[in-house]
DRENMARMAR-709875 format. One record per residue (C-alpha): residue number from 1; residue in three letters; x, y, z. Coordinates in steps of 0.05 Angstrom, whole numbers. Layout:
// DRENMARMAR-709875
REC   sevo   kepa        X        Y        Z
REC    NUM    Ala        X        Y        Z
...
END
This chain:
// DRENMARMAR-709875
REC   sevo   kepa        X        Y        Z
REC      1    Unk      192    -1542     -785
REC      2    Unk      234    -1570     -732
REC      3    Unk      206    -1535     -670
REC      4    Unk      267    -1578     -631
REC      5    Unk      322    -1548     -666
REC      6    Unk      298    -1483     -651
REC      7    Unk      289    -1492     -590
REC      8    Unk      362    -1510     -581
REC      9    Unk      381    -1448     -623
REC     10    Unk      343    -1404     -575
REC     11    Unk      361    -1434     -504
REC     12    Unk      441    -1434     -537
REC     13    Unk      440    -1365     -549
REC     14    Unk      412    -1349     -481
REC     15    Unk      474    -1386     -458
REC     16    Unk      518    -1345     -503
REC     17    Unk      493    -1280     -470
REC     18    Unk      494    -1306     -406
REC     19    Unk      568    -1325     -409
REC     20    Unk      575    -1263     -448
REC     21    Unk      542    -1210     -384
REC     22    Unk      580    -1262     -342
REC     23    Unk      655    -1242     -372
REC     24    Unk      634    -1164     -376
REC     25    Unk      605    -1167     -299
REC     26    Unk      675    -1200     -285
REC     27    Unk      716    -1155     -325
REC     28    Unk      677    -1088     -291
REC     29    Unk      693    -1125     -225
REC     30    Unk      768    -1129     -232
REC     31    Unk      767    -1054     -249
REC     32    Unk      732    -1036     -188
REC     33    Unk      777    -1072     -153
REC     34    Unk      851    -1050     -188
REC     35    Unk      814     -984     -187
REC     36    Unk      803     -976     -109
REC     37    Unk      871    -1004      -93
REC     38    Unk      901     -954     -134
REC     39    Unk      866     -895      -89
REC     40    Unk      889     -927      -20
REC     41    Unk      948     -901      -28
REC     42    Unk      925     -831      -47
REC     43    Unk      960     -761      -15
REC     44    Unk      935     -689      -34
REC     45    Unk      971     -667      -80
REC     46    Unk      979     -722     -126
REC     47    Unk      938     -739     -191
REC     48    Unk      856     -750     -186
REC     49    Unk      860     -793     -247
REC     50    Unk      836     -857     -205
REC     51    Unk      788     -826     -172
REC     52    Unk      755     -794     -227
REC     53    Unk      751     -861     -257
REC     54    Unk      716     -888     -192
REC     55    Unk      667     -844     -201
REC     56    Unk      653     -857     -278
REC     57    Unk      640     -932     -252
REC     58    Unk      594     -909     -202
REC     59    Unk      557     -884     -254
REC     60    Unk      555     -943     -297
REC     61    Unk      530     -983     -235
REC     62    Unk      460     -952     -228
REC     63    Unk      429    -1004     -270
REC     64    Unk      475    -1051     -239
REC     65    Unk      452    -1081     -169
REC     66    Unk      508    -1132     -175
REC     67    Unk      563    -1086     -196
REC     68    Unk      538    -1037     -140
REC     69    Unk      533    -1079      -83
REC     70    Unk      607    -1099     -106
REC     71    Unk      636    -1032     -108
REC     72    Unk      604    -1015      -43
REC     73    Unk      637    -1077      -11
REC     74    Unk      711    -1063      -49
REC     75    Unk      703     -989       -6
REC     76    Unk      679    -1019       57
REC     77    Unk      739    -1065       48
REC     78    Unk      792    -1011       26
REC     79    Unk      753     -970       99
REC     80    Unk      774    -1026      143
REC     81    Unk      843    -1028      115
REC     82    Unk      915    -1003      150
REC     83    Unk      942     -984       90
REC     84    Unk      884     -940       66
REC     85    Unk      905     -869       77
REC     86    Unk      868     -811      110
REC     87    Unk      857     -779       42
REC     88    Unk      834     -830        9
REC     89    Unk      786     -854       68
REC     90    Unk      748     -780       63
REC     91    Unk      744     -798      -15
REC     92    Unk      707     -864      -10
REC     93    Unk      660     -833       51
REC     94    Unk      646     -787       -7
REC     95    Unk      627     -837      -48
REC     96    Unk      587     -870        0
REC     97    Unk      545     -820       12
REC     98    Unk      513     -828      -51
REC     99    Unk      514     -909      -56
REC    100    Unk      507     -931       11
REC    101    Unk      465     -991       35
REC    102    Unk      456    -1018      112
REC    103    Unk      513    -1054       87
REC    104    Unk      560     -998      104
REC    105    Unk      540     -982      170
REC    106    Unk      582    -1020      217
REC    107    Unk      647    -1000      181
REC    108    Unk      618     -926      191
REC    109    Unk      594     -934      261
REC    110    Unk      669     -952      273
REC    111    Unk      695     -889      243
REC    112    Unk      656     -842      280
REC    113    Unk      686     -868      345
REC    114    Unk      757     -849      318
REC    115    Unk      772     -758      317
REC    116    Unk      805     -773      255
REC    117    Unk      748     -806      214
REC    118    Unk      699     -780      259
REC    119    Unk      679     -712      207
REC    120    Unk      690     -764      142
REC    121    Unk      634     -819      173
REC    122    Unk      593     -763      178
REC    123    Unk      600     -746      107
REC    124    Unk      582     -820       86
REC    125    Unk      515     -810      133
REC    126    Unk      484     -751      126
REC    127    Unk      441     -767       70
REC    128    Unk      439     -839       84
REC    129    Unk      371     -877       73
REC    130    Unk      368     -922      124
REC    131    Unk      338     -902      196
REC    132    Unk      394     -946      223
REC    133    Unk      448     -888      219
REC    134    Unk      411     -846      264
REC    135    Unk      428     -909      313
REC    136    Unk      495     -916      301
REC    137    Unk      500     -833      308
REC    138    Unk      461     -841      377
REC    139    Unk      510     -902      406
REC    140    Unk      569     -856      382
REC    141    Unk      550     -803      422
REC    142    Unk      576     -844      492
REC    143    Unk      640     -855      466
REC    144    Unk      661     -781      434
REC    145    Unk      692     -716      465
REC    146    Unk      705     -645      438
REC    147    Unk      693     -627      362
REC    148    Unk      680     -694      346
REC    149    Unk      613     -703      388
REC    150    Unk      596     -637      363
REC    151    Unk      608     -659      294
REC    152    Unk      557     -721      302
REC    153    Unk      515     -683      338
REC    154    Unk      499     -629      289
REC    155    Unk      489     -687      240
REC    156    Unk      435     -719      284
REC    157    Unk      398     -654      277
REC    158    Unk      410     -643      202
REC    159    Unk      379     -711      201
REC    160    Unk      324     -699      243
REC    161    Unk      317     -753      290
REC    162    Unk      264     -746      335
REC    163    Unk      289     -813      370
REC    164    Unk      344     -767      396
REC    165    Unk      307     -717      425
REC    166    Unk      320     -737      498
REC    167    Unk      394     -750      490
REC    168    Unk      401     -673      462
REC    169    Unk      360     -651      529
REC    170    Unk      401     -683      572
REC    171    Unk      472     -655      533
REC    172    Unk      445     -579      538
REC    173    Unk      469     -591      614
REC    174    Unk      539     -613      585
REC    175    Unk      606     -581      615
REC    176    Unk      629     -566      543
REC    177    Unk      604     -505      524
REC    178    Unk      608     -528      446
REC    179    Unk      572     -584      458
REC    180    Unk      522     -548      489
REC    181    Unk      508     -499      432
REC    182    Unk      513     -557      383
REC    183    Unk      453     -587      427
REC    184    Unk      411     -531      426
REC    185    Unk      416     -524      349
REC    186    Unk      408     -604      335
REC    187    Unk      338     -589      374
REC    188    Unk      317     -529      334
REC    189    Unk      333     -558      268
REC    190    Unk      297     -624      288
REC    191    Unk      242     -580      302
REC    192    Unk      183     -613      329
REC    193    Unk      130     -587      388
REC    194    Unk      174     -624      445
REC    195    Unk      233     -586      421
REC    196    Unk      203     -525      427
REC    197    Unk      184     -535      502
REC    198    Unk      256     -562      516
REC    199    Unk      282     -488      471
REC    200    Unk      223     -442      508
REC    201    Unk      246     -469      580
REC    202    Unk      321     -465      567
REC    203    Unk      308     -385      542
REC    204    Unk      269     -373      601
REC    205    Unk      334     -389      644
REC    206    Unk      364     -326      619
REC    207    Unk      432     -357      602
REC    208    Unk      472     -297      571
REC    209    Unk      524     -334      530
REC    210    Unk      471     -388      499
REC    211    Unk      421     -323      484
REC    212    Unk      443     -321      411
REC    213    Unk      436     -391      400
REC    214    Unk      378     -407      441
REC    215    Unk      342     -358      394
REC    216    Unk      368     -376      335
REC    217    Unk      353     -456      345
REC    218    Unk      282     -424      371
REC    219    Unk      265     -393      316
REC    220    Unk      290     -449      265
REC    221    Unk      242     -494      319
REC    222    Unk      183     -446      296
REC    223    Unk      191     -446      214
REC    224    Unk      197     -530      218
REC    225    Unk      119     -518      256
REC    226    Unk      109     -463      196
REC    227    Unk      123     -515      149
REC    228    Unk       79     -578      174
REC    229    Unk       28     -530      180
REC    230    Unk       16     -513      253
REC    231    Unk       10     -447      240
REC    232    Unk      -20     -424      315
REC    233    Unk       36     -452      353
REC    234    Unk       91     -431      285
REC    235    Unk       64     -352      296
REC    236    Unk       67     -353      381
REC    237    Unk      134     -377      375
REC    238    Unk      155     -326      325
REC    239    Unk      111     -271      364
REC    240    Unk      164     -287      419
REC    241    Unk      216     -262      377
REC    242    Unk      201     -207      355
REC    243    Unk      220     -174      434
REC    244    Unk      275     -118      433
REC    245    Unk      320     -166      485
REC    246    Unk      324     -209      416
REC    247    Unk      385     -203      369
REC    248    Unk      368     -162      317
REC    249    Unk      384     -215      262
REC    250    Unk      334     -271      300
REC    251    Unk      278     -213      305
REC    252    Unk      287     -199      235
REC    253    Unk      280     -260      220
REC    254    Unk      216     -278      265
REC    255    Unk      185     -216      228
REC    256    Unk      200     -247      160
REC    257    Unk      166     -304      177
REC    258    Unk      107     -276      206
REC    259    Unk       98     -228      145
REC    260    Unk      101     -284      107
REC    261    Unk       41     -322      151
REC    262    Unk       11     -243      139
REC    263    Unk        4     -242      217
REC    264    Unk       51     -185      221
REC    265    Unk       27     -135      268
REC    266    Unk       14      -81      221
REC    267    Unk      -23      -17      230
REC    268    Unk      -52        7      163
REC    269    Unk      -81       66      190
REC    270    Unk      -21       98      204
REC    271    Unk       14       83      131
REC    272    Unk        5      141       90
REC    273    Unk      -45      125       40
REC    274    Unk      -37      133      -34
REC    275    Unk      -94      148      -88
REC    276    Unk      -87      107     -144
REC    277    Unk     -134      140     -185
REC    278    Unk     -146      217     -196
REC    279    Unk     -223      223     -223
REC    280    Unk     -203      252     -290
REC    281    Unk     -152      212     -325
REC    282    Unk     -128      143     -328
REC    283    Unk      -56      161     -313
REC    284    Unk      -19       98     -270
REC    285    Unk      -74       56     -318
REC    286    Unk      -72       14     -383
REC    287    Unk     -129      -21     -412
REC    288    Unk     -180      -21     -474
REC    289    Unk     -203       42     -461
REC    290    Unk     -268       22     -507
REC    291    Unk     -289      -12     -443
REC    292    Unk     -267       31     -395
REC    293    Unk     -290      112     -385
REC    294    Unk     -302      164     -327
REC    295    Unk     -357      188     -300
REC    296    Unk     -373      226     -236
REC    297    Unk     -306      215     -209
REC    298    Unk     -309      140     -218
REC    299    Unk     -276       88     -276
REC    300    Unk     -330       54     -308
REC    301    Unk     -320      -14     -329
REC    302    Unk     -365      -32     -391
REC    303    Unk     -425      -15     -433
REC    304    Unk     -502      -13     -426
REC    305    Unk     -514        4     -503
REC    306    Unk     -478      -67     -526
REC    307    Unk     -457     -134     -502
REC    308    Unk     -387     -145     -476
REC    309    Unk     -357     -201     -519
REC    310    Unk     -298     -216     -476
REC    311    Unk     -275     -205     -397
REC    312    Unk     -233     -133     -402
REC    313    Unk     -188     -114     -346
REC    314    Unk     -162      -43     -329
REC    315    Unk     -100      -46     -300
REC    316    Unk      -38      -12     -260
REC    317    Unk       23        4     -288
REC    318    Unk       56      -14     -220
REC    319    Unk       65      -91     -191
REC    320    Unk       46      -84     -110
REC    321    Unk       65     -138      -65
REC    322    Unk       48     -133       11
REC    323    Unk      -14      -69       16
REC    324    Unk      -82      -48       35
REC    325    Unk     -130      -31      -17
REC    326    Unk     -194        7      -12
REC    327    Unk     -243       27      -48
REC    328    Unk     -318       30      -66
REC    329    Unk     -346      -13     -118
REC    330    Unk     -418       -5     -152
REC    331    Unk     -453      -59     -208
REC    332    Unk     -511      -39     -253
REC    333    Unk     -544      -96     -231
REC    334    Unk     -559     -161     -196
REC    335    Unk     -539     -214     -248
REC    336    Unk     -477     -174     -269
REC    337    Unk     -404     -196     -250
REC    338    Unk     -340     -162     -234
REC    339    Unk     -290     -170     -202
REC    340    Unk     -216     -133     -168
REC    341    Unk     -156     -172     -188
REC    342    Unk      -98     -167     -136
REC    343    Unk      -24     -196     -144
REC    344    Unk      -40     -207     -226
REC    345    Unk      -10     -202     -279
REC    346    Unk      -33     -200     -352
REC    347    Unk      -26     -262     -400
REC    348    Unk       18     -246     -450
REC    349    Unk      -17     -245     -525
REC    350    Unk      -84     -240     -496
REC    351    Unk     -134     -194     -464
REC    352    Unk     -146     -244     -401
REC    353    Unk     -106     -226     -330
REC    354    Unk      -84     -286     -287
REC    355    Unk      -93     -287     -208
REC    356    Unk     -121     -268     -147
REC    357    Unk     -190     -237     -155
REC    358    Unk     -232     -208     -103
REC    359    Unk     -302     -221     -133
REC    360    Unk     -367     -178     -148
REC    361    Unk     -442     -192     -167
REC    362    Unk     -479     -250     -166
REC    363    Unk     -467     -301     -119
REC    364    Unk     -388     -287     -113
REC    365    Unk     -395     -225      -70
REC    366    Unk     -348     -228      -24
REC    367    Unk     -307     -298      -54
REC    368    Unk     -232     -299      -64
REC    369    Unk     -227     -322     -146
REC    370    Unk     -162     -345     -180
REC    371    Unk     -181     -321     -245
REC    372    Unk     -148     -362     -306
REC    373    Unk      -92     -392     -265
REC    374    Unk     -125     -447     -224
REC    375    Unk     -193     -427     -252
REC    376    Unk     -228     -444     -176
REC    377    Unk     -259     -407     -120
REC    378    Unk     -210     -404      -69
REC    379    Unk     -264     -383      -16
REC    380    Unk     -321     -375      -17
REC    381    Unk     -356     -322       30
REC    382    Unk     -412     -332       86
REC    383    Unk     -470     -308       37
REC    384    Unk     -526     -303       94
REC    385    Unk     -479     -254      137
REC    386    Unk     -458     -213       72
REC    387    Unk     -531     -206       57
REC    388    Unk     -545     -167      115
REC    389    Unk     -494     -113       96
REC    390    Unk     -490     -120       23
REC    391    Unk     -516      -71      -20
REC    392    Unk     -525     -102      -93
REC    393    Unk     -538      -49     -140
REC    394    Unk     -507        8      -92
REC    395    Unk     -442       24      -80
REC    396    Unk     -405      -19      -26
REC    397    Unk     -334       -6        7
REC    398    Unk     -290      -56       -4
REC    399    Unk     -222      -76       32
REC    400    Unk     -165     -109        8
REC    401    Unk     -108     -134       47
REC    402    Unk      -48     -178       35
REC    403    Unk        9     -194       74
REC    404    Unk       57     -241       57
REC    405    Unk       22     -304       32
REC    406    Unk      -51     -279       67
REC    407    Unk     -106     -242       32
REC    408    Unk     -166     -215       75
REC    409    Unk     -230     -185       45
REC    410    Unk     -275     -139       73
REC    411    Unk     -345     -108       46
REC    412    Unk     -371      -58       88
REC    413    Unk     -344      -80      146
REC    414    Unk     -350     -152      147
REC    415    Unk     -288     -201      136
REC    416    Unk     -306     -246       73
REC    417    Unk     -245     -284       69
REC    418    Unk     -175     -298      108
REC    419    Unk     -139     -339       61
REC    420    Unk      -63     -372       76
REC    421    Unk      -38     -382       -2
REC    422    Unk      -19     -452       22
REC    423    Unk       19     -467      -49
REC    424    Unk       90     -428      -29
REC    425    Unk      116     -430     -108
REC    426    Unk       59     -383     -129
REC    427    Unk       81     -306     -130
REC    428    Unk       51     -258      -82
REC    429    Unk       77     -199     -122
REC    430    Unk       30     -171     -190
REC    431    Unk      -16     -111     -216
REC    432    Unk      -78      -90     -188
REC    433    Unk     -132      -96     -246
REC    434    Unk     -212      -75     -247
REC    435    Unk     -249     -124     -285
REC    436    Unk     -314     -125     -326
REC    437    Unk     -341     -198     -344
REC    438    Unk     -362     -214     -411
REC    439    Unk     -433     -223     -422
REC    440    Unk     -500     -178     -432
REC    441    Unk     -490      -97     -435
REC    442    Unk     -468      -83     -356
REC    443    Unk     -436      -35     -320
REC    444    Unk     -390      -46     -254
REC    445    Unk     -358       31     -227
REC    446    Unk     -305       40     -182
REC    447    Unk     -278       94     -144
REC    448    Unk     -237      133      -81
REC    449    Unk     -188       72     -106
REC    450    Unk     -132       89      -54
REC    451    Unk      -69       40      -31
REC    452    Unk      -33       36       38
REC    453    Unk       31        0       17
REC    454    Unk       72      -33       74
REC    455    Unk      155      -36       62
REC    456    Unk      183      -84      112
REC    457    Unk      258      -43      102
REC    458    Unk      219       25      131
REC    459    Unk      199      -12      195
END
């Protein structure tokens, strides 16, 4: 075999592809380029055919760093250029904003400085990658007036740069009134603890004609902290706002937030309570009623003549979403398990519920369960405090509460759990459900099952 002459075969078809992606890179080049001359000279009104073409090549250079970094320069170039027109200048800052490198930042820095390219350089930025825009945004700031600074202002806040903090500070003492508000917003929306002493000493001047916006770019200030967690200073903030010198729509929306963080100030005692179960009859109940009977005005929840082959759930016919529950709860003995499920709902096909579960028996008194879901103990309660009140074959009250994303437990008296549902995609609406667990003949009861519902419309 002659290794030699395939050798030359091999390296001369490499060549031949080379030369070949070399022609097709060129060719893809030259249509860039014819294409992006064609839309300097664009007007509204006229035909989108280029551009829509423009944008198919875009597309084709993804897996193209070559062909990108061309196209990117061919815009920069067509930017720069006196006979690009307005129209087709706020086209390719379009574009931009969804191919740009560092490459295209000195060509935008430019354009902010001018009114009439000022709001289409802020188009190309405001998703840009690179930290250096929020420089170029910054040094723009010196040389702008009117809408313009507004415009770049209100981007340095939709981008969040803490590096501009001081600069914003400074312009909430500005003699346009515009830029002023657009200050105050840039620092709620970036959001951080230093903007919400710069927001909490600028309300406490009392300035009636920044009141509204002081409070709104407060309270957006308070649900950044809500997000990254700092929940103490999030729910002070939001406390604030909830004052009847507040516009409505910012108190409303304080509430919301704290409802959500379940530190609403509610007052169960005065909602009218509701009994969800009569004594006699399983009405506002479905379930497999082999497993489920009453006695003595209470439900009971399995058998002591058999084994129960398979956890059975009795459960409302009506979802619940922010409510107190009470009730008294009662197991046969020691080693059996229970359990109340809370904001579940039942797996379809199957006799299994999936959710919350305020836990009974064993060594899960007390413990916050999410049964079938995540299939972990949530929390776990303080077993050498519960002892001292727990009664484990006699009947124990039990307390339910939840609030937005936080679910309390009580047993007679003594908080088991407050849990923040820190996972915001999982629902805080479902069925209330009493459970028996599978396993040797038991018996949990439950009864004076009564709800205190809380509607955030009625208050």
């Amino acid at each position: 075999m002659n290794y030699n002459y395939i050798l030359f075969q091999f390296i001369a078809g490499l060549l031949v592809l080379c030369n070949f992606n070399m022609i097709v890179v060129a060719d893809e080049k030259e249509i860039i380029s014819k294409t992006i001359k064609s839309i300097q000279v664009f007007e509204y009104g006229q035909a989108v055919t280029s551009q829509r073409e423009l944008e198919n090549l875009i597309n084709k250079t993804y897996s193209s760093p070559e062909l990108r970094s061309y196209l990117e320069a061919q815009i920069i170039s067509a930017l720069q250029s006196e006979k690009t027109t307005l129209a087709a200048k706020t086209f390719f800052c379009q574009k931009l904003a969804s191919i740009s490198s560092e490459a295209s930042l000195p060509i935008l820095g430019q354009m902010l400085l001018q009114d009439e390219t000022t709001q289409m350089a802020c188009i190309a930025l405001k998703s840009h990658p690179s930290p250096q825009a929020n420089h170029y945004l910054r040094k723009a700031l010196d040389g702008l007036e009117g809408m313009s600074k507004v415009a770049v202002i209100n981007l340095i806040g939709e981008r969040r740069d803490t590096d501009s903090i001081e600069i914003l500070r400074f312009l909430t003492s500005d003699d346009d009134l515009n830029t002023v508000k657009a200050a105050i917003s840039a620092l709620g929306n970036i959001g951080d603890s230093k903007c919400a002493k710069i927001l909490k000493d600028l309300r406490a001047s009392n300035k009636t004609d920044l009141k509204f916006v002081l409070a709104d770019a407060y309270l957006q200030c308070a649900m950044s902290l809500k997000k990254e967690n700092k929940i103490s200073d999030a729910a002070k903030m939001l406390q604030e706002l909830c004052q009847k010198n507040v516009p409505t729509v910012i108190r409303q929306g304080a509430r919301n937030n704290l409802l959500d963080l379940g530190l609403l100030d509610i007052n169960f005692d005065e909602i009218q309570a509701v009994s969800l179960f009569d004594g006699a009859s399983f009405e506002g109940w479905n379930g497999n009623l082999k497993y489920f009977r009453i006695e003595d005005e209470a439900i009971v929840a399995g058998t002591m003549d058999e084994p129960i082959p398979r956890n059975e759930f009795l459960c409302t016919d009506r979802e619940y979403i922010n409510f107190e529950l009470r009730l008294k709860c009662k197991l046969s003995a020691k080693e059996i398990n229970g359990g109340i499920q809370i904001r579940s709902l039942r797996i379809p096909n199957s006799h299994e519920m999936w959710g919350y579960q305020a836990d009974m028996g064993q060594n899960y008194w007390g413990s916050l369960y999410d049964e079938s879901r995540r299939k972990v103990t949530l929390v776990d309660s303080n077993k050498v405090e519960l002892a001292k009140v727990l009664h484990q074959t006699d009947w124990n009250d039990y307390v339910i509460r939840c609030v937005g994303r936080r679910i309390q437990l009580w047993i007679n008296g003594y908080q088991t759990v407050n849990y923040l549902e820190p996972d915001e995609t999982i629902s805080q609406v479902g069925f209330i459900g009493l459970q028996i667990h599978s396993g040797p003949p038991a018996e949990a009861k439950y009864k004076e099952i009564e709800i205190r519902v809380f509607d955030m419309s009625e208050n």
